[in-house]
PDB file of N, CA, C and O in Angstrom:
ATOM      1  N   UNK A   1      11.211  19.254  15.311  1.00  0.00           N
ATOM      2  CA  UNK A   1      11.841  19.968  14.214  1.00  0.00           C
ATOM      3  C   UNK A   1      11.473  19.286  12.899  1.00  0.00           C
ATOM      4  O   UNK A   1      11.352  18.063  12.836  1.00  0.00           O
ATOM      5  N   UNK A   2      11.293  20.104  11.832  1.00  0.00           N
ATOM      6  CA  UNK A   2      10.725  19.081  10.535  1.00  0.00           C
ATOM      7  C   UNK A   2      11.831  18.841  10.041  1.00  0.00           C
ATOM      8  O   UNK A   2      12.866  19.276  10.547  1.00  0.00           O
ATOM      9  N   UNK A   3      11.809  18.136   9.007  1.00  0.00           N
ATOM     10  CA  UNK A   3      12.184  17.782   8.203  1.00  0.00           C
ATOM     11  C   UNK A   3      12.534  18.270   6.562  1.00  0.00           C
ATOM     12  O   UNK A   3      11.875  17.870   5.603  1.00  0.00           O
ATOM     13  N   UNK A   4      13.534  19.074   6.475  1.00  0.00           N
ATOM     14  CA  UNK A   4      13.654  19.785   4.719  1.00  0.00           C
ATOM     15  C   UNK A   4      13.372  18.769   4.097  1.00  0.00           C
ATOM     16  O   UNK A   4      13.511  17.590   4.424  1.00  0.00           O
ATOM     17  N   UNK A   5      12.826  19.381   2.860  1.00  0.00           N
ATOM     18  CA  UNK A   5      12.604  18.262   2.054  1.00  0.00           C
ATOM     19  C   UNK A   5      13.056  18.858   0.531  1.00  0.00           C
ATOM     20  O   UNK A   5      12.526  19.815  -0.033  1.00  0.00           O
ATOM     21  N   UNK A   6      14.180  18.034   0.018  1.00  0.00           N
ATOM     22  CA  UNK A   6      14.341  18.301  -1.246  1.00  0.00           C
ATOM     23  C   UNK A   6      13.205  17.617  -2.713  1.00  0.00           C
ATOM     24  O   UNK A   6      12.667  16.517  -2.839  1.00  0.00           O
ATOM     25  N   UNK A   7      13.203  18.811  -3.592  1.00  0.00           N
ATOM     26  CA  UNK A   7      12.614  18.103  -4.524  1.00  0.00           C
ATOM     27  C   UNK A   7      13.659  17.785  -5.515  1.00  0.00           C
ATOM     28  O   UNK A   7      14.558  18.620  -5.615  1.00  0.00           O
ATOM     29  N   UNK A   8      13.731  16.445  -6.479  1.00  0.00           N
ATOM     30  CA  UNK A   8      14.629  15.900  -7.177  1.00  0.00           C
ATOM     31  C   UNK A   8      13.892  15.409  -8.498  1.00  0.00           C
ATOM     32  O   UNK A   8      13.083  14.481  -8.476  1.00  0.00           O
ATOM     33  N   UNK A   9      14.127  15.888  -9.287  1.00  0.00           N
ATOM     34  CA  UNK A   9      13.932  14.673 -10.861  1.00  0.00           C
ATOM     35  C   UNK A   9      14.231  12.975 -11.052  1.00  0.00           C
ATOM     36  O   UNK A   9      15.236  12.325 -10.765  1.00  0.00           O
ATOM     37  N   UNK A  10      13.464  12.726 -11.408  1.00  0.00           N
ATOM     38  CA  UNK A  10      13.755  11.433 -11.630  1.00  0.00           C
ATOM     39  C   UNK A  10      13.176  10.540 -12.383  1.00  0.00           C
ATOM     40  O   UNK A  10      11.995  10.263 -12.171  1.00  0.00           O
ATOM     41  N   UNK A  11      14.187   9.664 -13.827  1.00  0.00           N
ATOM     42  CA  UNK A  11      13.600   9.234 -14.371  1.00  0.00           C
ATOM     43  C   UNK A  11      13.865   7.676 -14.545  1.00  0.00           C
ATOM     44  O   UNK A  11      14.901   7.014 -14.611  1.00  0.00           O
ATOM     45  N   UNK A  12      12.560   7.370 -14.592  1.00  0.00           N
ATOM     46  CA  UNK A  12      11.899   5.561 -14.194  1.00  0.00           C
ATOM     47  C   UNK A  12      11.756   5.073 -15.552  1.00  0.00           C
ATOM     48  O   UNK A  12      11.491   5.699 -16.578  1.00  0.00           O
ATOM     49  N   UNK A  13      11.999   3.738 -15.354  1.00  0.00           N
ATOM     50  CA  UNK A  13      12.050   2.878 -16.621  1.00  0.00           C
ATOM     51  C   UNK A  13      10.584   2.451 -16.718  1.00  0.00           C
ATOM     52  O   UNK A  13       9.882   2.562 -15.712  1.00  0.00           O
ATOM     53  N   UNK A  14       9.984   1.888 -18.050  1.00  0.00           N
ATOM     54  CA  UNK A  14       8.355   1.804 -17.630  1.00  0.00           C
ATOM     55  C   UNK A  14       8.115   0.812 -16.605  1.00  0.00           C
ATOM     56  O   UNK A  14       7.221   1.136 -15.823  1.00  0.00           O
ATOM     57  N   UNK A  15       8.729  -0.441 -16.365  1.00  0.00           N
ATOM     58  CA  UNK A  15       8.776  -1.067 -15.238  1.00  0.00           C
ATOM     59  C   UNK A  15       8.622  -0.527 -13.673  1.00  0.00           C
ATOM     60  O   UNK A  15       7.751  -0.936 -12.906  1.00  0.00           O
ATOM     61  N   UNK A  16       9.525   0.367 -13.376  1.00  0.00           N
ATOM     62  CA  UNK A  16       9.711   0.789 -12.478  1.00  0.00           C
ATOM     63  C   UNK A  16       8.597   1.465 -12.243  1.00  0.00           C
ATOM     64  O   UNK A  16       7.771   1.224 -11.362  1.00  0.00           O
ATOM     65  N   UNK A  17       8.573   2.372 -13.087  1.00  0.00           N
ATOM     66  CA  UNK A  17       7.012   3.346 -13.575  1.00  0.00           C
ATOM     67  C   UNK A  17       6.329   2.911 -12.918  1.00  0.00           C
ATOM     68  O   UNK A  17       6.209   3.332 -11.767  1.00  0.00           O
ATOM     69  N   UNK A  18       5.465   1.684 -13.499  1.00  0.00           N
ATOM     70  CA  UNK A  18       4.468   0.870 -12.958  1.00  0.00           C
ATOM     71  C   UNK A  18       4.161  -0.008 -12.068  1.00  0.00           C
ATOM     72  O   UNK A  18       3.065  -0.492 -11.784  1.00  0.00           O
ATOM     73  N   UNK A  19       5.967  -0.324 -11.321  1.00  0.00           N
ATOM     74  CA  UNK A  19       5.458  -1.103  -9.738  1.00  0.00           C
ATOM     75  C   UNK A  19       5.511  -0.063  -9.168  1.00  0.00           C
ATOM     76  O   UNK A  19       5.127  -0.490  -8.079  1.00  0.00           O
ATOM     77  N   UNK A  20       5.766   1.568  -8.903  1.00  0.00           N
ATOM     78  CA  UNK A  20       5.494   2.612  -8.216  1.00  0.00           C
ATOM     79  C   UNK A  20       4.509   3.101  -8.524  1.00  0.00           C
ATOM     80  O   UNK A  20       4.092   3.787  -7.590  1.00  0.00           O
ATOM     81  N   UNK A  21       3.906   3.126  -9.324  1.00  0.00           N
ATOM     82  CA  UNK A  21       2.266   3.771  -9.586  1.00  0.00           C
ATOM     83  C   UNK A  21       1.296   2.201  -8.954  1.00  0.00           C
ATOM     84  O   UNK A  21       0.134   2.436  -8.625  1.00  0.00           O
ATOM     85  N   UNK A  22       1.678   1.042  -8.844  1.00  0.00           N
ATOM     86  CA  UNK A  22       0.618   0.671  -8.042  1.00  0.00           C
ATOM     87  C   UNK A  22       1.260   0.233  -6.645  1.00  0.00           C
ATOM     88  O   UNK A  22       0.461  -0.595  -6.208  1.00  0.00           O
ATOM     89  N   UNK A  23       1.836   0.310  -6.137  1.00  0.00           N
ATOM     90  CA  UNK A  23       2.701   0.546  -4.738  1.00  0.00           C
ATOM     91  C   UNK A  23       1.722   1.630  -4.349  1.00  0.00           C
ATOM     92  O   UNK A  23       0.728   1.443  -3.646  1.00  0.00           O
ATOM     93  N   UNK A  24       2.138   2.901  -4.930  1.00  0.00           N
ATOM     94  CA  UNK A  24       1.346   4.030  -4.504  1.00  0.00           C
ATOM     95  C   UNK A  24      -0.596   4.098  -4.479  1.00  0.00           C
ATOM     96  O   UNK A  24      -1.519   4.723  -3.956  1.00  0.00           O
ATOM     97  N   UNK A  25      -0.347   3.051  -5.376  1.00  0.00           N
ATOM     98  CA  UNK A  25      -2.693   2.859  -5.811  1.00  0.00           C
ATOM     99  C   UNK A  25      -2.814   1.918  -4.128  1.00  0.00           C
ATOM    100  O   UNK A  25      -3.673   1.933  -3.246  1.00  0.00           O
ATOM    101  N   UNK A  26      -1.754   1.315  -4.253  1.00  0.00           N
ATOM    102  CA  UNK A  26      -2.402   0.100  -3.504  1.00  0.00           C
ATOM    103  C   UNK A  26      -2.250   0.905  -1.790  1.00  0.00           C
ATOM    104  O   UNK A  26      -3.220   0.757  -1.046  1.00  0.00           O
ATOM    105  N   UNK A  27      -1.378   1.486  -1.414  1.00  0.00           N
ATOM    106  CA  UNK A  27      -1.139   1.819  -0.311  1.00  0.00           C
ATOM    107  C   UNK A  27      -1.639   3.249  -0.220  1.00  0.00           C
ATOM    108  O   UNK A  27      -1.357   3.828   0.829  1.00  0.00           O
ATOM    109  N   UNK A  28      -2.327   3.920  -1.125  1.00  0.00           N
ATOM    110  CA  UNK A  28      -3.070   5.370  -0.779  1.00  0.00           C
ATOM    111  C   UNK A  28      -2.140   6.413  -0.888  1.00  0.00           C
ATOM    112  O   UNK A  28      -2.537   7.543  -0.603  1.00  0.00           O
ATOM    113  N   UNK A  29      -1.120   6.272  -1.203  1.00  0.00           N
ATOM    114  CA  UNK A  29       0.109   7.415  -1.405  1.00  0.00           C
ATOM    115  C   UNK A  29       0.681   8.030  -2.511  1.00  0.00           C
ATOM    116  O   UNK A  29       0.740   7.430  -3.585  1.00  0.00           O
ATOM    117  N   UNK A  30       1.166   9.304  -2.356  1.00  0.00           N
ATOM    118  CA  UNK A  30       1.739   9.845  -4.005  1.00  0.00           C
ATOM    119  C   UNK A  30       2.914   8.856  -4.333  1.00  0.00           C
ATOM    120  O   UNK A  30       3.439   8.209  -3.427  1.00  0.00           O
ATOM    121  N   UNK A  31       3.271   8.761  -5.483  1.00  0.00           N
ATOM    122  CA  UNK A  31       4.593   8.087  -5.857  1.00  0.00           C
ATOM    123  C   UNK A  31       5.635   8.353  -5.625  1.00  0.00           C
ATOM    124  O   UNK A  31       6.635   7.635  -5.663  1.00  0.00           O
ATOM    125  N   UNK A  32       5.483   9.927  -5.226  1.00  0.00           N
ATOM    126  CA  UNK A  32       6.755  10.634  -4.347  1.00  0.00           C
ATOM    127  C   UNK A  32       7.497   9.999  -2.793  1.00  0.00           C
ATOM    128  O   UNK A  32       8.641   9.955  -2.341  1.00  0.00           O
ATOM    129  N   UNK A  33       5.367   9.324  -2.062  1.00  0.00           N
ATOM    130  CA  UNK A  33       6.563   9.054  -1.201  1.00  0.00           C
ATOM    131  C   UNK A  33       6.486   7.581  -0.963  1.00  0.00           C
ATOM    132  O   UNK A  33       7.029   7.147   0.053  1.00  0.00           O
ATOM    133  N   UNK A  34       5.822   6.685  -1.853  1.00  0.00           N
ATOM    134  CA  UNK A  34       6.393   5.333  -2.400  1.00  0.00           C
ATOM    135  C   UNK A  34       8.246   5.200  -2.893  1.00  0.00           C
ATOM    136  O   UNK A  34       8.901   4.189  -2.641  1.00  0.00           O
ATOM    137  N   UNK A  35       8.691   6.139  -3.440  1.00  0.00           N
ATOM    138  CA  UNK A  35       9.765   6.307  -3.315  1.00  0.00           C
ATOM    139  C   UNK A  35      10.745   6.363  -2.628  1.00  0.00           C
ATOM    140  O   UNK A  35      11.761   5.669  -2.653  1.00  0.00           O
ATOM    141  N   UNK A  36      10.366   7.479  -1.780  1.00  0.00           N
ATOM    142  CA  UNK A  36      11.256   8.011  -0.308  1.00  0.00           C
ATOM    143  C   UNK A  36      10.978   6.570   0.393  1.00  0.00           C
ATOM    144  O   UNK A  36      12.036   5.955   0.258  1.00  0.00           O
ATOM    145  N   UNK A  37      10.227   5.908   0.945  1.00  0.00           N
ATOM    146  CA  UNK A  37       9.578   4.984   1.505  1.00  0.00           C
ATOM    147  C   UNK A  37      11.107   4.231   0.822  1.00  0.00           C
ATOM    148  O   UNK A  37      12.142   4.464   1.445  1.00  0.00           O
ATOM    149  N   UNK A  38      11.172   3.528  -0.190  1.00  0.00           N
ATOM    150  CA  UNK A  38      11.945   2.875  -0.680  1.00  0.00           C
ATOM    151  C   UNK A  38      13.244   3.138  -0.808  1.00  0.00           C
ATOM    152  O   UNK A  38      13.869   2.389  -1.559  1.00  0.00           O
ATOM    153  N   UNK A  39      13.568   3.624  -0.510  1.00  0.00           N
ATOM    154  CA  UNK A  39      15.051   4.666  -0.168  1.00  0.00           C
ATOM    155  C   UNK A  39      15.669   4.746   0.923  1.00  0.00           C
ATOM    156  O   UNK A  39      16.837   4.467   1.194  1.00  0.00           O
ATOM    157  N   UNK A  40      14.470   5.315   1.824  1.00  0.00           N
ATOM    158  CA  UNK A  40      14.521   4.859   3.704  1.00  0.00           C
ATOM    159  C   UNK A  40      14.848   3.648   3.548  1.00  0.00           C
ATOM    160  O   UNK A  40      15.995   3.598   3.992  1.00  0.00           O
ATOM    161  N   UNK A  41      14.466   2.303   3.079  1.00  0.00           N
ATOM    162  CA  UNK A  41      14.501   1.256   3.209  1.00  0.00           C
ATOM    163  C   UNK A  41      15.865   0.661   2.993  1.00  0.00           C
ATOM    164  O   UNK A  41      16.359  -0.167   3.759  1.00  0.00           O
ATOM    165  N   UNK A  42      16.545   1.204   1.727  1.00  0.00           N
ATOM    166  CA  UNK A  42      18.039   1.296   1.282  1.00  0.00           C
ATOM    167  C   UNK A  42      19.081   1.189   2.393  1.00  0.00           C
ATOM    168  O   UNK A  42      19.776   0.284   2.853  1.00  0.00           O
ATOM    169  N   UNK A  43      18.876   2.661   2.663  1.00  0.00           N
ATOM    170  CA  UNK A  43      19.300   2.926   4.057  1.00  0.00           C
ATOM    171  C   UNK A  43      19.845   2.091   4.941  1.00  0.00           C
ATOM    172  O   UNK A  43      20.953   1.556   4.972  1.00  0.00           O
ATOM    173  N   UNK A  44      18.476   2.027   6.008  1.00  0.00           N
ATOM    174  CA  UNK A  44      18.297   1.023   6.878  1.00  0.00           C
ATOM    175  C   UNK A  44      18.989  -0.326   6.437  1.00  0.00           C
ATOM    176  O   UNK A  44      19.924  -0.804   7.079  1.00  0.00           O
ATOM    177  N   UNK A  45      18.537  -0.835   5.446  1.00  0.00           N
ATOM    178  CA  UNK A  45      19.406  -2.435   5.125  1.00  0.00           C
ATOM    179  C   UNK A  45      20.698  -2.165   4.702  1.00  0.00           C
ATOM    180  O   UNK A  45      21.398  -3.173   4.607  1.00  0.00           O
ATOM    181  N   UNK A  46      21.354  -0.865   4.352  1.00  0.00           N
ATOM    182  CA  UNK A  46      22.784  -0.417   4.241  1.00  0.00           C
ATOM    183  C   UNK A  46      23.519  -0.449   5.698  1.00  0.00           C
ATOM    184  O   UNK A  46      24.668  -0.831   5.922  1.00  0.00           O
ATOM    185  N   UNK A  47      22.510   0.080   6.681  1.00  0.00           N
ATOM    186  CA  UNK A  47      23.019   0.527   7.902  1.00  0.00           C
ATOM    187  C   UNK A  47      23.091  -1.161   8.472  1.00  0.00           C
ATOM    188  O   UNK A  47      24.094  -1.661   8.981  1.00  0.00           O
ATOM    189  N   UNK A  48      21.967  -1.768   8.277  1.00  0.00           N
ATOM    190  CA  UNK A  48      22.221  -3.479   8.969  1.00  0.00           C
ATOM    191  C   UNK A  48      23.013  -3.971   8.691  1.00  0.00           C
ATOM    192  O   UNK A  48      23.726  -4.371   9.611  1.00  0.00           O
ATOM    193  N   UNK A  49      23.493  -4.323   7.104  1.00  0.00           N
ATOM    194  CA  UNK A  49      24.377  -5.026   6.557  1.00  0.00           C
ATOM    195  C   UNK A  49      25.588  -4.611   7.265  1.00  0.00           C
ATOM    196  O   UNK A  49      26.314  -5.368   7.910  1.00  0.00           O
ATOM    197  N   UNK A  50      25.764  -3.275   7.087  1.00  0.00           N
ATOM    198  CA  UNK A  50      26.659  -2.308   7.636  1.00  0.00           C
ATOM    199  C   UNK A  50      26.940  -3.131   9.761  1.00  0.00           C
ATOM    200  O   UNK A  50      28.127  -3.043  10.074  1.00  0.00           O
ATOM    201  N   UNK A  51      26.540  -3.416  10.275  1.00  0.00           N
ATOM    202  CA  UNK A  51      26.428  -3.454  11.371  1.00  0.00           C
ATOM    203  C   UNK A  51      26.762  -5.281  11.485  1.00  0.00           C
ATOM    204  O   UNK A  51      27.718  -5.802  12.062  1.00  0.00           O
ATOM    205  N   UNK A  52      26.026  -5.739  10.995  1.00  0.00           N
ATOM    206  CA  UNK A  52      26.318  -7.301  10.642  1.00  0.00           C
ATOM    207  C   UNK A  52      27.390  -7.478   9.998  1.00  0.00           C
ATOM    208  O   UNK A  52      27.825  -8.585  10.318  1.00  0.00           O
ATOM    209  N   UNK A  53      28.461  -6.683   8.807  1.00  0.00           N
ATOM    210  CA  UNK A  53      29.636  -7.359   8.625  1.00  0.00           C
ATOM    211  C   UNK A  53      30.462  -6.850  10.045  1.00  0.00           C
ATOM    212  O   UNK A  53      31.178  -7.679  10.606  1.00  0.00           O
ATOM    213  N   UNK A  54      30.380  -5.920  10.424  1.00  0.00           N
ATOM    214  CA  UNK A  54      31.457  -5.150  11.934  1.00  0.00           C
ATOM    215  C   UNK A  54      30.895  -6.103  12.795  1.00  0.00           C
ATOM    216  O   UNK A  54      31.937  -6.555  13.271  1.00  0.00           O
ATOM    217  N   UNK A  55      29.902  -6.795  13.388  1.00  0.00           N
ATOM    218  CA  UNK A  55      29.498  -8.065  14.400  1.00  0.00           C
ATOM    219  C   UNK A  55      30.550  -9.012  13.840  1.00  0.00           C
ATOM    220  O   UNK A  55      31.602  -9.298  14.412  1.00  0.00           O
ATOM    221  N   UNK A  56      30.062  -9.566  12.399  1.00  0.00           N
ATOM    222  CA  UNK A  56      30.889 -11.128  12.278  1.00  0.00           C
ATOM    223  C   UNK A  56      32.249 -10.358  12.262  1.00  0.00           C
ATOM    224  O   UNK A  56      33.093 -11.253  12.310  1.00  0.00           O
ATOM    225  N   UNK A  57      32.521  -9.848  12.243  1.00  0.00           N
ATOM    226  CA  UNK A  57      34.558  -9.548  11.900  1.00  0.00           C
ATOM    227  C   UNK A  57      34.526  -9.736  13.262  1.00  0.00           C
ATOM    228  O   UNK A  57      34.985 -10.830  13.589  1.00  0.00           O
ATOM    229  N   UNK A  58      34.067  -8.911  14.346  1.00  0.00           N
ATOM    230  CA  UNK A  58      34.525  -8.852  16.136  1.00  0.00           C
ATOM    231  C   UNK A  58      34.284 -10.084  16.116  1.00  0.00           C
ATOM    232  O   UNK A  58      35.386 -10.485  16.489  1.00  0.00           O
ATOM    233  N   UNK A  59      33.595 -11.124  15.942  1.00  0.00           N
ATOM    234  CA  UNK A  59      33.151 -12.664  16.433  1.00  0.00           C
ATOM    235  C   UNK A  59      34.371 -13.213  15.820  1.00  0.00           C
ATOM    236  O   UNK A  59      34.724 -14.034  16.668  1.00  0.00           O
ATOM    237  N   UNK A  60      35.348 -13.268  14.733  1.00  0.00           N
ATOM    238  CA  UNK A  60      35.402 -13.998  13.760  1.00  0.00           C
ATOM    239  C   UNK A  60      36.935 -13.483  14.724  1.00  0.00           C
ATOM    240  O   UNK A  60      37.572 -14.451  15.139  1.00  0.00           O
ATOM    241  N   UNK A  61      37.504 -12.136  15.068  1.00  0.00           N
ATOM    242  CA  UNK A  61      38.432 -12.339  15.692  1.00  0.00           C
ATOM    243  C   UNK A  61      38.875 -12.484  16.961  1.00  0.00           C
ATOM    244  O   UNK A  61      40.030 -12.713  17.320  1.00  0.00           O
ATOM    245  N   UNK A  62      37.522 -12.284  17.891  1.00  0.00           N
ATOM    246  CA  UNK A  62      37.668 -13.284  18.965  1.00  0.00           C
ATOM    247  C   UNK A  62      37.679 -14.292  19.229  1.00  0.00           C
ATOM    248  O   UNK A  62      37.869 -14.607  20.403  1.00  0.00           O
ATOM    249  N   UNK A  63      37.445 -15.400  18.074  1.00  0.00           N
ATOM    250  CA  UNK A  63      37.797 -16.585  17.636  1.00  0.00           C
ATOM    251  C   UNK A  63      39.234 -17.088  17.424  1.00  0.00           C
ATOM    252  O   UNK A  63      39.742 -18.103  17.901  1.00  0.00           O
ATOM    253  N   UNK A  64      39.832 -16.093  16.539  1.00  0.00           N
ATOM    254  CA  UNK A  64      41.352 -16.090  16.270  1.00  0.00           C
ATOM    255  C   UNK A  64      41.902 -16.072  17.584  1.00  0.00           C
ATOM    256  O   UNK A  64      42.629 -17.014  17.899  1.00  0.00           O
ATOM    257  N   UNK A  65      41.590 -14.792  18.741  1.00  0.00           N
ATOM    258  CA  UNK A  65      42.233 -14.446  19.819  1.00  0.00           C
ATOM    259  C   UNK A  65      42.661 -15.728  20.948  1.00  0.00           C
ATOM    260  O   UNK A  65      43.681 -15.903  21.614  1.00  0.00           O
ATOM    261  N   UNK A  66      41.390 -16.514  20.823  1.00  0.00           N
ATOM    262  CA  UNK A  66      41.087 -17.645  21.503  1.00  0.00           C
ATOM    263  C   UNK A  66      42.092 -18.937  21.134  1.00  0.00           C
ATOM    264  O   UNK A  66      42.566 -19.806  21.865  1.00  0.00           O
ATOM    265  N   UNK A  67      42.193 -18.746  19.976  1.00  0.00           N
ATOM    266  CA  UNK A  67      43.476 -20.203  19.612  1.00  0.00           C
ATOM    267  C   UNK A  67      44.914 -19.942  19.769  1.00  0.00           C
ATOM    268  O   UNK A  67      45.731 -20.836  19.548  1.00  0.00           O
TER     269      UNK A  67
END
């Protein structure tokens, strides 16, 4: 099944501008999906972090349970 894909506006500071225009030179890709690429990435380290504070809390109170 694909994938919808929204199109969105978006506006970059010249900095930003320019580590996504060579992100995209250097890796062969539009800047569109140097972006998405970087977003997915958000994500994912939202979802870890996300997963690593719920680990240490269960560790941290089976610790408590134990004393």
């Amino acid at each position: 099944m694909a994938t919808q894909k929204r199109r969105i506006l978006v506006s970059l500071s010249d900095e930003i501008e320019a580590y996504v225009e060579q992100k995209a030179k250097d890796a062969g890709v539009s800047r569109s999906a140097v972006i998405s690429m970087a977003v997915s990435r958000m994500i994912e380290q939202e979802k870890a972090l996300d997963f690593i504070s719920k680990l240490s809390k269960q560790q941290i109170d089976k610790v408590l349970e134990d004393d």
